[in-house]
C-alpha positions in Angstrom: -39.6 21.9 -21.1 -41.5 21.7 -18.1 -40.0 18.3 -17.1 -36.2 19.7 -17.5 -36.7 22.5 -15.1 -38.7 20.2 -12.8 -35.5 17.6 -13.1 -33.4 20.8 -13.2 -34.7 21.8 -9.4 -34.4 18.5 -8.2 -30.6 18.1 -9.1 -29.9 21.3 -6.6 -32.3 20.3 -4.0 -30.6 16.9 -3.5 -26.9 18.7 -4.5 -27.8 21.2 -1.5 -26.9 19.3 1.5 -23.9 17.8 0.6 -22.5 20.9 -0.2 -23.4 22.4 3.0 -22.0 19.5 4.7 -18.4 19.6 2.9 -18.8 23.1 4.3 -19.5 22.3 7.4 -16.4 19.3 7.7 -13.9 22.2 6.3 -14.8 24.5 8.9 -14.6 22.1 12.0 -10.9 21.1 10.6 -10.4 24.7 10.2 -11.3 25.2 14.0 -9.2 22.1 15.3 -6.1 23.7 13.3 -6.9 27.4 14.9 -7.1 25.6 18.1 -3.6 23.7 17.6 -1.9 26.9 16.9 -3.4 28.4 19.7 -1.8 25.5 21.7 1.0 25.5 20.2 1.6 29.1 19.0 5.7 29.0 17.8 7.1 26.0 16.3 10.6 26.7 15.6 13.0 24.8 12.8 14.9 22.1 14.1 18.6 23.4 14.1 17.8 26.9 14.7 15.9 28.1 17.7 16.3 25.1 19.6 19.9 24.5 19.4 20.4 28.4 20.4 18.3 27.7 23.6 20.2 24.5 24.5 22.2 25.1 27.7 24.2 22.4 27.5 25.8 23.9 24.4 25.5 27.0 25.7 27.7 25.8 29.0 30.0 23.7 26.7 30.9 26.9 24.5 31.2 29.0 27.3 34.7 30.8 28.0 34.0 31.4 31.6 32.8 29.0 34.4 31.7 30.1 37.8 33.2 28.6 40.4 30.7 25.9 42.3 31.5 24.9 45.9 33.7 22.0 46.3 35.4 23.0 42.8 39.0 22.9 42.3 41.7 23.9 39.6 42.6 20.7 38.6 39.1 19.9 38.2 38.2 22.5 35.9 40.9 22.1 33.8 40.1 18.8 33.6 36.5 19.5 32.7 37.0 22.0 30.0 40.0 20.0 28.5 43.1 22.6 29.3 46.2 22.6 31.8 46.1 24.0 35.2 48.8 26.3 34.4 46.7 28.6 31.4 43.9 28.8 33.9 46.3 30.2 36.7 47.8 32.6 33.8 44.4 33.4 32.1 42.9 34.6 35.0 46.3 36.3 36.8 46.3 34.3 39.8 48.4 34.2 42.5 47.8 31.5 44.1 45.7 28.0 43.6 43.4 29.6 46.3 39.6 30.2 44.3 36.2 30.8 46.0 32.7 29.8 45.4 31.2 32.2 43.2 34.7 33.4 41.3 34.0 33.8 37.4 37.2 32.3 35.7 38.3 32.4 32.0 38.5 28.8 30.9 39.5 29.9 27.3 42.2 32.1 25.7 39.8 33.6 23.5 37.8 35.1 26.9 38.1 38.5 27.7 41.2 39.3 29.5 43.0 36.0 29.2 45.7 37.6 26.7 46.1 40.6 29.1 46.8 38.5 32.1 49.3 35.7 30.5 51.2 38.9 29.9 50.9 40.7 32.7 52.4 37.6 34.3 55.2 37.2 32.0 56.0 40.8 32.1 56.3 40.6 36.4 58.3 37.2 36.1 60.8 38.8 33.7 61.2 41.5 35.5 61.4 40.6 39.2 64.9 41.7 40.5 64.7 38.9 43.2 65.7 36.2 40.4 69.0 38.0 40.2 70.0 38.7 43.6 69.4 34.9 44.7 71.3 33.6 42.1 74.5 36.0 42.9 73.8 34.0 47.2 73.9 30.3 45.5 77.7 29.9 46.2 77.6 31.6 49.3 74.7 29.1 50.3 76.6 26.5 48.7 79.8 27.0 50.9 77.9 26.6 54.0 76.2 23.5 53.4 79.4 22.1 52.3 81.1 23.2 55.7 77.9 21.7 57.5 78.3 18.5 55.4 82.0 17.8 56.6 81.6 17.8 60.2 78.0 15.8 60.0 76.2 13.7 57.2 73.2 14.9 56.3 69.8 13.7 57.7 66.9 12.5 55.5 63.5 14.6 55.6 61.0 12.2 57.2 59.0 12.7 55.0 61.2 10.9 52.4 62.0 8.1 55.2 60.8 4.4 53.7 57.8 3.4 56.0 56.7 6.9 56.7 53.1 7.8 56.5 51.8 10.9 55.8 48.4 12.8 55.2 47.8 14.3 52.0 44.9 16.2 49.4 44.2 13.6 46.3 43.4 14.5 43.0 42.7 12.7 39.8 44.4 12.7 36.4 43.7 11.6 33.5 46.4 10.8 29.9 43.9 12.3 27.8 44.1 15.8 28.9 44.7 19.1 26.3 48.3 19.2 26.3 49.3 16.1 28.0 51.5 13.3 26.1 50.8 10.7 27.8 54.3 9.9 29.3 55.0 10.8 33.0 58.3 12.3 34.4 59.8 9.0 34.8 59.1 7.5 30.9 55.8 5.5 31.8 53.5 5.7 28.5 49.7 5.9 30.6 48.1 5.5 27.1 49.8 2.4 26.5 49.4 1.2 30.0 46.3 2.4 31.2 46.0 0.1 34.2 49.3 1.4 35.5 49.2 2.7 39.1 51.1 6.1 39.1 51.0 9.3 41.2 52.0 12.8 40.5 54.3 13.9 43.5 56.1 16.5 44.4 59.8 14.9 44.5 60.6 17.0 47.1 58.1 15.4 49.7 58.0 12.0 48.1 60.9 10.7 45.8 60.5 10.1 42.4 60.4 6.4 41.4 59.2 5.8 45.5 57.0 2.6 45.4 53.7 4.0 47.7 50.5 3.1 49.2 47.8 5.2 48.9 44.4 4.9 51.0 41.9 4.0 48.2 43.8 3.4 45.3 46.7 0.7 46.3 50.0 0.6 45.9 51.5 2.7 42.7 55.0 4.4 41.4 55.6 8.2 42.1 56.2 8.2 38.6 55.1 11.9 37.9 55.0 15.3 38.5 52.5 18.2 38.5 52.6 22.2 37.9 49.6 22.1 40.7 51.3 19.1 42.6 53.1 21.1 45.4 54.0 20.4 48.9 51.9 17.3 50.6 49.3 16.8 47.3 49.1 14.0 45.1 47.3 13.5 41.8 46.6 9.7 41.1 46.3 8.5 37.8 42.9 7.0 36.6 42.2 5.8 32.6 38.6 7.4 32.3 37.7 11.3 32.7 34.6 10.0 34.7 36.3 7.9 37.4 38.7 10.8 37.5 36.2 12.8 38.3 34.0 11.2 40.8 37.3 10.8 42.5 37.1 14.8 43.2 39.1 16.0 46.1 40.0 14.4 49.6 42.4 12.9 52.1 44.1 10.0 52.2 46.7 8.2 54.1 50.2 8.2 51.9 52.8 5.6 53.3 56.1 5.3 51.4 57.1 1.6 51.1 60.5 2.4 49.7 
């Protein structure tokens, strides 16, 4: 009896230490995890958290951009994939003229962008100068046809083959929201994406001229432009990044013929 509780004591003595130093192993690892969540005190789920912080989603979902110097219409309607014209009527503007700092609706679903396309419909409809210059046509009509009689009619020189002329260059793509493709005169871009082709407006340069433009070569004035207005061009490049790294400038224009 004596020898069993002698072997008994023995067991525990020698059991002892290993206990205590299992204990002793759980409660450094217990420390190092403490310590870890200290560190790091919020991990979120992927797909949750993360994705909401994100602003580059954030920015791509947006319905309004603020305007950044150097920025243009075309150019952000070209980044957020929709035509100059539903900027112009989402945001009720007058003009092409915008500002540094200017917060405009890039989306129909942003606040105010229904409101404004109809605002704008509602002035055009009802603008009494549509009526009273279409009752002076003839009367306009009669005098250029006296004028035309006694002298033939000069060309613009602006329209003149060989004339050169100093103009604001865009860039378009065929790939924009709302755009087939096919330009004013029947050239498919898509098919033809190394075609050279400009966006004019006929009244400065003749569509169908054949012109050379400072940094982009000779082209066809194959197209037109809601935004293309007076002495601007838009030239036509395949990629939405060469497009825009073209940005804005100006370039010599001379019209071969």
């Amino acid at each position: 009896m004596v020898q069993a509780i002698v072997f008994l004591l023995a067991i525990v003595l020698v059991a002892a230490p290993v206990v205590a130093e299992s204990n002793e192993s759980v409660s450094v690892d217990e420390s190092e995890v403490t310590e870890g969540r200290n560190a790091y005190p919020f991990q979120p789920a992927v797909g949750s958290e993360l994705v909401a912080d994100n602003p580059l989603l954030e920015e791509k979902t947006s319905l309004t951009y603020n305007v950044q110097p150097g920025d243009n219409l075309y150019r952000i309607a070209l980044a957020h994939s929709v035509p100059v014209q539903s900027l112009i009527e989402w945001n009720g503007l007058a003009s092409e003229l915008i500002h540094p700092g200017d917060v405009l609706n890039v989306s129909i679903e942003a606040p105010g962008s229904t409101t404004n396309m109809k605002k704008m419909k509602q002035v055009i409809a009802t603008a009494p100068i549509t009526k009273q210059e279409s009752n002076a046509l003839p009367a306009v009509k009669q005098v250029v046809a006296t004028k035309t009689a006694s002298a033939p009619t000069s060309v613009p020189a602006s329209k003149q083959s060989g004339s050169e002329l100093t103009m604001t260059a865009t860039a378009y793509t065929a790939y924009c929201n709302g755009c087939s493709g096919t330009t004013k005169i029947g050239i498919n871009l898509r098919a033809n994406p190394n075609q050279k082709v400009i966006a004019v407006d006929p009244s400065v340069i003749p569509l169908g001229s054949r012109v050379w433009v400072e940094g982009y070569g000779e082209a066809i004035a194959g197209d037109t432009g809601g935004a293309i207005k007076g002495h601007k061009i838009d030239v036509f490049l395949p990629g939405l990044d060469s497009a825009m790294a073209w940005g804005v400038k100006k370039v010599r224009v001379k019209i071969l013929h």
